[in-house]
SELO-458670 format. One record per residue (C-alpha): z, y, x; residue number from 1. Coordinates in steps of 0.001 Angstrom, whole numbers, plus 524288, in hexadecimal, padded with zeros to 5 digits. Example, Ala and Ser with C-alpha at 12.3 -4.5 7.8 and 13.67 -1.06 7.14 Angstrom:
% residues 2
<pt><c3>81E78</c3><c2>7EE6C</c2><c1>8300C</c1><seq>1</seq></pt>
<pt><c3>81BE4</c3><c2>7FBDC</c2><c1>83566</c1><seq>2</seq></pt>
END
This chain:
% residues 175
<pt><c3>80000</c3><c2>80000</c2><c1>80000</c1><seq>1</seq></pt>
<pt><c3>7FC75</c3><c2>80C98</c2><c1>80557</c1><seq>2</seq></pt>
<pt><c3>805F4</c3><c2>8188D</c2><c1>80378</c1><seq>3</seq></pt>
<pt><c3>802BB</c3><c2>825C4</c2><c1>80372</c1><seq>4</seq></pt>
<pt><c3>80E1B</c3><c2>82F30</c2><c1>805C9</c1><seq>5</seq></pt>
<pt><c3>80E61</c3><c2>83E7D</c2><c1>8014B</c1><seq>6</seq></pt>
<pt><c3>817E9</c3><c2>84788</c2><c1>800EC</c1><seq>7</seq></pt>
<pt><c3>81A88</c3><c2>85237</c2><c1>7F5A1</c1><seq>8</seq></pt>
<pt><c3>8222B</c3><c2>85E10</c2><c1>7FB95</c1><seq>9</seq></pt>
<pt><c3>824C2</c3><c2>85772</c2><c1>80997</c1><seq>10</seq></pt>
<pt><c3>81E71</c3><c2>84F7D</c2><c1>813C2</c1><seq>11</seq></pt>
<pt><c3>81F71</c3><c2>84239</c2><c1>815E2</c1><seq>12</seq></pt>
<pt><c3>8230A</c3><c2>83ED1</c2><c1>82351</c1><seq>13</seq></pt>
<pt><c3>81E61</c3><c2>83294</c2><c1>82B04</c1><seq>14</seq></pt>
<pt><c3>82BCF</c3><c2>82CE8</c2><c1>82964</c1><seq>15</seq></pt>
<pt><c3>82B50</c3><c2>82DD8</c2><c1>819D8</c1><seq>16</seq></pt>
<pt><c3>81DA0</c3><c2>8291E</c2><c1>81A65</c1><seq>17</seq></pt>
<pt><c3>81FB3</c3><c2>81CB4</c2><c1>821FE</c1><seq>18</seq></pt>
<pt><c3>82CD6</c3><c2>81AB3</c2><c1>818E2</c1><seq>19</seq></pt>
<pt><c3>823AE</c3><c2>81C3F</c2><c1>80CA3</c1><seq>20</seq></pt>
<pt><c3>8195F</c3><c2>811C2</c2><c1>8126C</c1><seq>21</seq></pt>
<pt><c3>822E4</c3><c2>80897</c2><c1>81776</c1><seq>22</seq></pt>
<pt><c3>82C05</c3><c2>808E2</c2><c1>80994</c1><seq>23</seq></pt>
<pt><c3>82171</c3><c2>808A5</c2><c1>802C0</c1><seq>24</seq></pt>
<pt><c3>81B35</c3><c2>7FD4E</c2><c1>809DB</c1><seq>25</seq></pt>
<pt><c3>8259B</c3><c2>7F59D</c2><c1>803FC</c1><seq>26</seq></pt>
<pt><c3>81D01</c3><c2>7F588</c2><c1>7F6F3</c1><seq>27</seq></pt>
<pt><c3>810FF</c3><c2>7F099</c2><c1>7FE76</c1><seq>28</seq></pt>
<pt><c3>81451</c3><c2>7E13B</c2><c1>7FA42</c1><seq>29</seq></pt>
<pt><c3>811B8</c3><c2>7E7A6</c2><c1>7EDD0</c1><seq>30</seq></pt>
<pt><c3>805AB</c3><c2>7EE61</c2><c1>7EE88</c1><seq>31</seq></pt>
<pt><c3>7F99D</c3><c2>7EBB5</c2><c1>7F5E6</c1><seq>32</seq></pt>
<pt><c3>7F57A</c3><c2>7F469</c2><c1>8002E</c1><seq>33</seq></pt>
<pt><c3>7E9E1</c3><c2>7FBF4</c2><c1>7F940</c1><seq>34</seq></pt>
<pt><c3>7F389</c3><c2>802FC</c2><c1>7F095</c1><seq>35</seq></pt>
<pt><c3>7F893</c3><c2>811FB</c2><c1>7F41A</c1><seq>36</seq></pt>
<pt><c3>8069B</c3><c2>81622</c2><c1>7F2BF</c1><seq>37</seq></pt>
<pt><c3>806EF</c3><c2>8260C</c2><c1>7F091</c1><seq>38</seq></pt>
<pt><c3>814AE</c3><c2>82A53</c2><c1>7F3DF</c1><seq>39</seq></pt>
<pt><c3>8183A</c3><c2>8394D</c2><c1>7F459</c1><seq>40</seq></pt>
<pt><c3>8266F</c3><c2>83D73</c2><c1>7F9D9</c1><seq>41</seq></pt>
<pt><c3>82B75</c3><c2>84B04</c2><c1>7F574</c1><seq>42</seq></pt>
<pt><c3>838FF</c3><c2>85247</c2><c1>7F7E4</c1><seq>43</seq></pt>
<pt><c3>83F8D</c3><c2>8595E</c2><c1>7ECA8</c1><seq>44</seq></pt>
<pt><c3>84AC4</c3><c2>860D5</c2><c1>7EE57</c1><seq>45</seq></pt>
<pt><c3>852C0</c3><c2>85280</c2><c1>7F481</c1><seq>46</seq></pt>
<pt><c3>84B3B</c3><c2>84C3A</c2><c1>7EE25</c1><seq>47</seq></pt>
<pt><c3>842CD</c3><c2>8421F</c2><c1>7F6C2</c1><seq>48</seq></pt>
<pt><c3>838E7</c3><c2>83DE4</c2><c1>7ECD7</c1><seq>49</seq></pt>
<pt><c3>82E74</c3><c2>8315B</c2><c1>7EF4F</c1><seq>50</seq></pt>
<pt><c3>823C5</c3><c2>82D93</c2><c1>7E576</c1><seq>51</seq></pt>
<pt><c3>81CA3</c3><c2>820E8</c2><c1>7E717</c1><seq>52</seq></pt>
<pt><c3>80F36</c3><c2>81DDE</c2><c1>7DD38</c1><seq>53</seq></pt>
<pt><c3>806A7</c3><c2>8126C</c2><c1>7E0A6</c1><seq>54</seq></pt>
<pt><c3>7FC70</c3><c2>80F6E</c2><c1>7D7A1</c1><seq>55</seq></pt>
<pt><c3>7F793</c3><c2>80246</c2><c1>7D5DE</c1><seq>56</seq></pt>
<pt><c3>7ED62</c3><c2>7FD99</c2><c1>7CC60</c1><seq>57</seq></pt>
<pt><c3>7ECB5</c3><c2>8060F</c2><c1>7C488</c1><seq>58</seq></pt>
<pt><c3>7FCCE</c3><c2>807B3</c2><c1>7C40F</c1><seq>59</seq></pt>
<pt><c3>80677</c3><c2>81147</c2><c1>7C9BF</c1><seq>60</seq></pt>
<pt><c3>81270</c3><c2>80D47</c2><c1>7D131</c1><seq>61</seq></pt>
<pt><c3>81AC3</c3><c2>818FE</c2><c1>7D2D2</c1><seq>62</seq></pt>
<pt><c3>8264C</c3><c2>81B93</c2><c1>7D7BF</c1><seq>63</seq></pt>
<pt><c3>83100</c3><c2>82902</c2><c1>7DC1F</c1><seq>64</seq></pt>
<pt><c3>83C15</c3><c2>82A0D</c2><c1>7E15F</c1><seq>65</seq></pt>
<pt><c3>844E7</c3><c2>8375D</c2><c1>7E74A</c1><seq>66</seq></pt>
<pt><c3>84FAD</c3><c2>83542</c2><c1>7EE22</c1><seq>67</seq></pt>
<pt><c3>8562C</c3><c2>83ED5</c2><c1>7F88D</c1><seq>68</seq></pt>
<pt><c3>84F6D</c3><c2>83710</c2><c1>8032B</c1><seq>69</seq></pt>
<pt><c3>8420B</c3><c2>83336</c2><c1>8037F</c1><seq>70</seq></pt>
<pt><c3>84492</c3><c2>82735</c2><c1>80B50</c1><seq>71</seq></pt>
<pt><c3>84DDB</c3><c2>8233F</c2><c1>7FE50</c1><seq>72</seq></pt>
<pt><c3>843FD</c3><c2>8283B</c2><c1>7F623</c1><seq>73</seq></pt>
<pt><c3>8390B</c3><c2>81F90</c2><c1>7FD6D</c1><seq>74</seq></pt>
<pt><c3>84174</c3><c2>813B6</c2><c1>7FD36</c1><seq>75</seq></pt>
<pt><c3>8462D</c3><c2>815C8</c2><c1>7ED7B</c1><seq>76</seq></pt>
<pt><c3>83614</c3><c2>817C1</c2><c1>7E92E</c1><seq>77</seq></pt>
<pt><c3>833E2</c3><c2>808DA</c2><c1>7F074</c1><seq>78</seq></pt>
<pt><c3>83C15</c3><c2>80381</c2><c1>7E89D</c1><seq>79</seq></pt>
<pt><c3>83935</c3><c2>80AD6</c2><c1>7DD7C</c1><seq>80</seq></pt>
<pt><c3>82B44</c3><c2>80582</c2><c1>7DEF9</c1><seq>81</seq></pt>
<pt><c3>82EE7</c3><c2>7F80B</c2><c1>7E01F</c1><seq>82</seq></pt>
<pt><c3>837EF</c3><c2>7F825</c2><c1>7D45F</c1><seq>83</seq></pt>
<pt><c3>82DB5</c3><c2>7FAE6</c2><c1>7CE0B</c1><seq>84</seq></pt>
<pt><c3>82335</c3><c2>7F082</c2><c1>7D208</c1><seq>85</seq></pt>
<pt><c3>82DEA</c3><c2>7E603</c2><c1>7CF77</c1><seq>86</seq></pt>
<pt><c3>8307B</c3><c2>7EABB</c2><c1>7C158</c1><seq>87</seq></pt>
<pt><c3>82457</c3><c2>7EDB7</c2><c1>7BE36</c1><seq>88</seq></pt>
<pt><c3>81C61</c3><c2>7DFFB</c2><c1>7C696</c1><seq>89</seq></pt>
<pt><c3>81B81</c3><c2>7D8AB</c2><c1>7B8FB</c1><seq>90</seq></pt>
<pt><c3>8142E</c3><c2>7E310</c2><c1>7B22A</c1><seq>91</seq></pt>
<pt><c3>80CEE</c3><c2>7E520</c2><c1>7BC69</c1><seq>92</seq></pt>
<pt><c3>8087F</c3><c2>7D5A0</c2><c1>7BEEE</c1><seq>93</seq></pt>
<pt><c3>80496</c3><c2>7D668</c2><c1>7B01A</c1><seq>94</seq></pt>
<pt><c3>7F9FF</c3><c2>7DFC5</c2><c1>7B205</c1><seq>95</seq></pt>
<pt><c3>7ED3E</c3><c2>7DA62</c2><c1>7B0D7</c1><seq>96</seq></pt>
<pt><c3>7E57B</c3><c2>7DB7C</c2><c1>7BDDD</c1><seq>97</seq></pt>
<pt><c3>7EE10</c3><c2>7E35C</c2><c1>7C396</c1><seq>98</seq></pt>
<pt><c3>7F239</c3><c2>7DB09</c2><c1>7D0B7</c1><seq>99</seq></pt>
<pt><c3>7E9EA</c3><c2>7E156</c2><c1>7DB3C</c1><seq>100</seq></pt>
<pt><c3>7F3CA</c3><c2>7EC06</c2><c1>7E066</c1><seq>101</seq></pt>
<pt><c3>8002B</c3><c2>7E698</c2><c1>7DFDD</c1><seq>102</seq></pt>
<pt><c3>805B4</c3><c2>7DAA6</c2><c1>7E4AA</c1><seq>103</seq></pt>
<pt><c3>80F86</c3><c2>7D4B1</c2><c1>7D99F</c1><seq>104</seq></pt>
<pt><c3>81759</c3><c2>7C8A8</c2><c1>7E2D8</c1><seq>105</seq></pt>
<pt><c3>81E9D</c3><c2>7D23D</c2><c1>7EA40</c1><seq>106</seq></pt>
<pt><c3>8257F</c3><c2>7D75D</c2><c1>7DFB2</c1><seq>107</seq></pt>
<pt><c3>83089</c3><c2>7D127</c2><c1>7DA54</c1><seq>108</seq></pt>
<pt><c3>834E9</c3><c2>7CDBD</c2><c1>7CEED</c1><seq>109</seq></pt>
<pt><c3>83ED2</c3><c2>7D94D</c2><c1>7C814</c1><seq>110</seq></pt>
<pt><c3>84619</c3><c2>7D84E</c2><c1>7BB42</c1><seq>111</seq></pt>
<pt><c3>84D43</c3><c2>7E4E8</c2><c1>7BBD9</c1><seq>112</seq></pt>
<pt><c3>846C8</c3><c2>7ECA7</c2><c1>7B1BD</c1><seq>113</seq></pt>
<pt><c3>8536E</c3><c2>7F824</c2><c1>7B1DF</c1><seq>114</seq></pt>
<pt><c3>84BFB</c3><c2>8014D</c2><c1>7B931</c1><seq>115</seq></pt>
<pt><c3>848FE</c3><c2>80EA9</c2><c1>7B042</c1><seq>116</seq></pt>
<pt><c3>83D0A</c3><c2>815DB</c2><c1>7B59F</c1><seq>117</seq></pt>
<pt><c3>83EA2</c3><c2>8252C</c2><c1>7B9E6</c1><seq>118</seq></pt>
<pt><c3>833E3</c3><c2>82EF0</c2><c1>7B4FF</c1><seq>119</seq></pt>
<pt><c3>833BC</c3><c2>8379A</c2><c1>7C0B2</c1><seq>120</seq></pt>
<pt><c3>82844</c3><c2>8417D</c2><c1>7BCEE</c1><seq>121</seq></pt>
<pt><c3>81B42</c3><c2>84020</c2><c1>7B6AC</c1><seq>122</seq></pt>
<pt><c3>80F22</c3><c2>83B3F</c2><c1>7BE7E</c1><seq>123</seq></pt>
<pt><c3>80134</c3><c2>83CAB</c2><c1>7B976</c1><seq>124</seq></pt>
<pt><c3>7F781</c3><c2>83212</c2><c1>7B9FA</c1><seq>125</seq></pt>
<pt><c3>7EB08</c3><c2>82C53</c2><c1>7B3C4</c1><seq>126</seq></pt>
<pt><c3>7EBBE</c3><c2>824CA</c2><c1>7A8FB</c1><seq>127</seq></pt>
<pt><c3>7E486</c3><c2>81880</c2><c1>7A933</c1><seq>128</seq></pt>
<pt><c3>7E1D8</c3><c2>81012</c2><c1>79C6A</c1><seq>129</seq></pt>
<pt><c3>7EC4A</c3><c2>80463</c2><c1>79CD4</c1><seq>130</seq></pt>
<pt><c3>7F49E</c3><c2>7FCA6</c2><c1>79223</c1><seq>131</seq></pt>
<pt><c3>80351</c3><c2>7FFB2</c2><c1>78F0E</c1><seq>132</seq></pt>
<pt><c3>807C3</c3><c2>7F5AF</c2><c1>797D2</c1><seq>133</seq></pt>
<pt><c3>80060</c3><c2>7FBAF</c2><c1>7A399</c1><seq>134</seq></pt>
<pt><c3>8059D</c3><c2>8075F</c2><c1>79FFE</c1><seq>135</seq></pt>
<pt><c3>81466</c3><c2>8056F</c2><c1>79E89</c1><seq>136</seq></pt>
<pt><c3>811B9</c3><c2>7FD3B</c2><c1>7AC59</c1><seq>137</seq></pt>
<pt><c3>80C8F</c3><c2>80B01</c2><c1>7B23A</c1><seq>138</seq></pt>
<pt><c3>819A6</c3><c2>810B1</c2><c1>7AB1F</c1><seq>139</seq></pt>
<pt><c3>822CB</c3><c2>80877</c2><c1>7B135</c1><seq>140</seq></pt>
<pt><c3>81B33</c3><c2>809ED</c2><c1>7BEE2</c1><seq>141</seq></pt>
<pt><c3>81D43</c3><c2>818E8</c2><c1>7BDF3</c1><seq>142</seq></pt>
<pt><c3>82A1A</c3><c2>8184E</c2><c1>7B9C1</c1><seq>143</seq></pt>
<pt><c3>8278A</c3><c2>82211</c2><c1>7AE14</c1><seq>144</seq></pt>
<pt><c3>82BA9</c3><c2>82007</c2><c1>7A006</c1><seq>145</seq></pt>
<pt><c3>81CD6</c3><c2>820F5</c2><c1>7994B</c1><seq>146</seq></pt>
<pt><c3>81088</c3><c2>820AA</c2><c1>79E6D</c1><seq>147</seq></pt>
<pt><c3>8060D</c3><c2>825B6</c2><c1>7981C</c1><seq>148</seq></pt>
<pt><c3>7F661</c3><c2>81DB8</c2><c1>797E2</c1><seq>149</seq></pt>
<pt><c3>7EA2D</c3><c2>81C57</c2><c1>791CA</c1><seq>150</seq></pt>
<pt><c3>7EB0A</c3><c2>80FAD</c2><c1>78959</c1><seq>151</seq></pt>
<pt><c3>7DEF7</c3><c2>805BC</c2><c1>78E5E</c1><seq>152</seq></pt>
<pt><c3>7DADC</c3><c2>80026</c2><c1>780F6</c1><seq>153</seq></pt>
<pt><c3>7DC8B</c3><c2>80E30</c2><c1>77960</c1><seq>154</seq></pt>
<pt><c3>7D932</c3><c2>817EB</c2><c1>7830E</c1><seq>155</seq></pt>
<pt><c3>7E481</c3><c2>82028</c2><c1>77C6D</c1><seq>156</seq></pt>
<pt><c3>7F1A3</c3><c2>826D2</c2><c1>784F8</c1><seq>157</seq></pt>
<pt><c3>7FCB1</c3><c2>81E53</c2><c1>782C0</c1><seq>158</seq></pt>
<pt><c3>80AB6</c3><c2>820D1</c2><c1>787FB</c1><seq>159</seq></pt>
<pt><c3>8138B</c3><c2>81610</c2><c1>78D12</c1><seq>160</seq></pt>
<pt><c3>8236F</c3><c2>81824</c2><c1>78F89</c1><seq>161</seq></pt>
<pt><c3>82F5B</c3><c2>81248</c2><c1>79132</c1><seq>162</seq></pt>
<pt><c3>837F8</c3><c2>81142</c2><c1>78647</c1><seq>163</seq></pt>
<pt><c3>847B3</c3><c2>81434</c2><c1>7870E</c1><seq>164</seq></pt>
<pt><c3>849A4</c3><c2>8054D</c2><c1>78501</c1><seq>165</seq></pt>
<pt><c3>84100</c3><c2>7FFD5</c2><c1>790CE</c1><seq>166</seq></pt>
<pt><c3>8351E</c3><c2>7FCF0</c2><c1>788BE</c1><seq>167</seq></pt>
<pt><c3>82668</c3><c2>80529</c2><c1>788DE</c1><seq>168</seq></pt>
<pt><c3>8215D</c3><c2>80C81</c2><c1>77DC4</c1><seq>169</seq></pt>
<pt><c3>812F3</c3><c2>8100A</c2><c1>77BB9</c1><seq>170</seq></pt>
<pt><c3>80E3E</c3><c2>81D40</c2><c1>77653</c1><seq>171</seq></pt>
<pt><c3>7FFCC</c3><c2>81A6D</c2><c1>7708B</c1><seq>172</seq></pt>
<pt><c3>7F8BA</c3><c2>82612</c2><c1>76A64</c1><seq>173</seq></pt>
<pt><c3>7F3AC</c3><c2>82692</c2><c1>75D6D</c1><seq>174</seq></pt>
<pt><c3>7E902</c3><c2>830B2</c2><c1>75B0D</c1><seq>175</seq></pt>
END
C-alpha cells in the first residue's frame, strides 16, 4: 500500500513521515500494494490531529484521530483502522466481486459490536449508484450516522442512518 502524507497548517518532517509509512505498513497484510493511503496531519490549538482515507473498490476506509501528540494520534488512527476492518470483514466478504483489493485471511474474527461511531465533520464525495446494503457498509466505513446515495434500480437519492437502537433506517423519496 502506498501512503501519501500531507500536512494542513504544518510540515511533516522525515521522522513523522517514516512513522506514518512504517504504522501504517502494519495494514499492508490487509491490502494489496496497488492501493493509496492519503493521510494529512494538522495542529490545532494542542490539538495533534491525523486523518487516514483509503479507498478501495469503490469503498472508503476512513479514519481520525487528535490527540496532544501526533505520535499518539498516529498510533490511535492504526488501530482505529483495524477495528474497523475486523467489524466490518463479514460485510465486506459478502460483496459480490469485490475481492481484488483486500486480502480477507488476515483479519480476524471480532464479535465486539459495542463500538459507537464519532461524526467528526462532513466530507463531500460522489455518489455512485449502489443498494442499501452497500450503502450502510460505506456508513459504517466512514464512521458517520447516514450516508446519503443514488439508489441502483431507481436512480432516485435515498438516505441511510443509524437508528438510536443499533438498527439502519432508509429514507426513499416519493415524488
Amino acid at each position: 500500500m502506498r501512503t501519501i502524507v500531507s500536512g494542513r497548517n504544518m510540515d511533516v518532517t522525515d521522522a513523522l513521515r517514516s512513522t506514518i509509512q512504517s504504522k501504517l505498513g502494519k495494514l499492508d497484510r490487509f491490502f494489496h500494494k496497488e492501493l493509496e493511503a492519503q493521510v494529512t496531519l494538522s495542529v490545532e490549538k494542542n490539538r495533534h490531529i491525523i486523518e487516514v482515507t483509503i479507498p478501495f473498490n469503490g469503498s472508503i476506509l476512513r479514519a481520525e484521530e487528535s490527540t496532544d501528540d501526533m505520535y499518539r494520534s498516529i498510533d490511535k488512527v492504526v488501530d482505529k483502522l483495524t477495528r474497523q476492518l475486523e467489524k466490518q470483514k463479514s460485510k465486506l466478504e459478502n460483496r459480490i466481486n469485490r475481492y481484488e483489493t483486500i486480502r480477507f485471511e488476515n483479519i480476524e474474527d471480532n464479535k465486539e459490536s459495542n463500538m459507537e461511531p464519532e461524526i467528526v465533520r462532513t466530507k463531500k464525495f460522489v455518489i455512485k449508484p449502489m443498494d442499501s446494503e452497500e450503502a450502510v457498509l460505506q456508513m459504517e466505513l466512514l464512521g458517520h450516522n447516514f450516508y446519503v446515495f443514488v439508489d441502483a434500480e431507481t436512480n432516485d437519492v435515498n438516505v441511510v442512518y443509524k437508528r438510536k437502537d443499533g438498527n439502519y433506517g432508509l429514507i426513499e423519496p416519493h415524488f
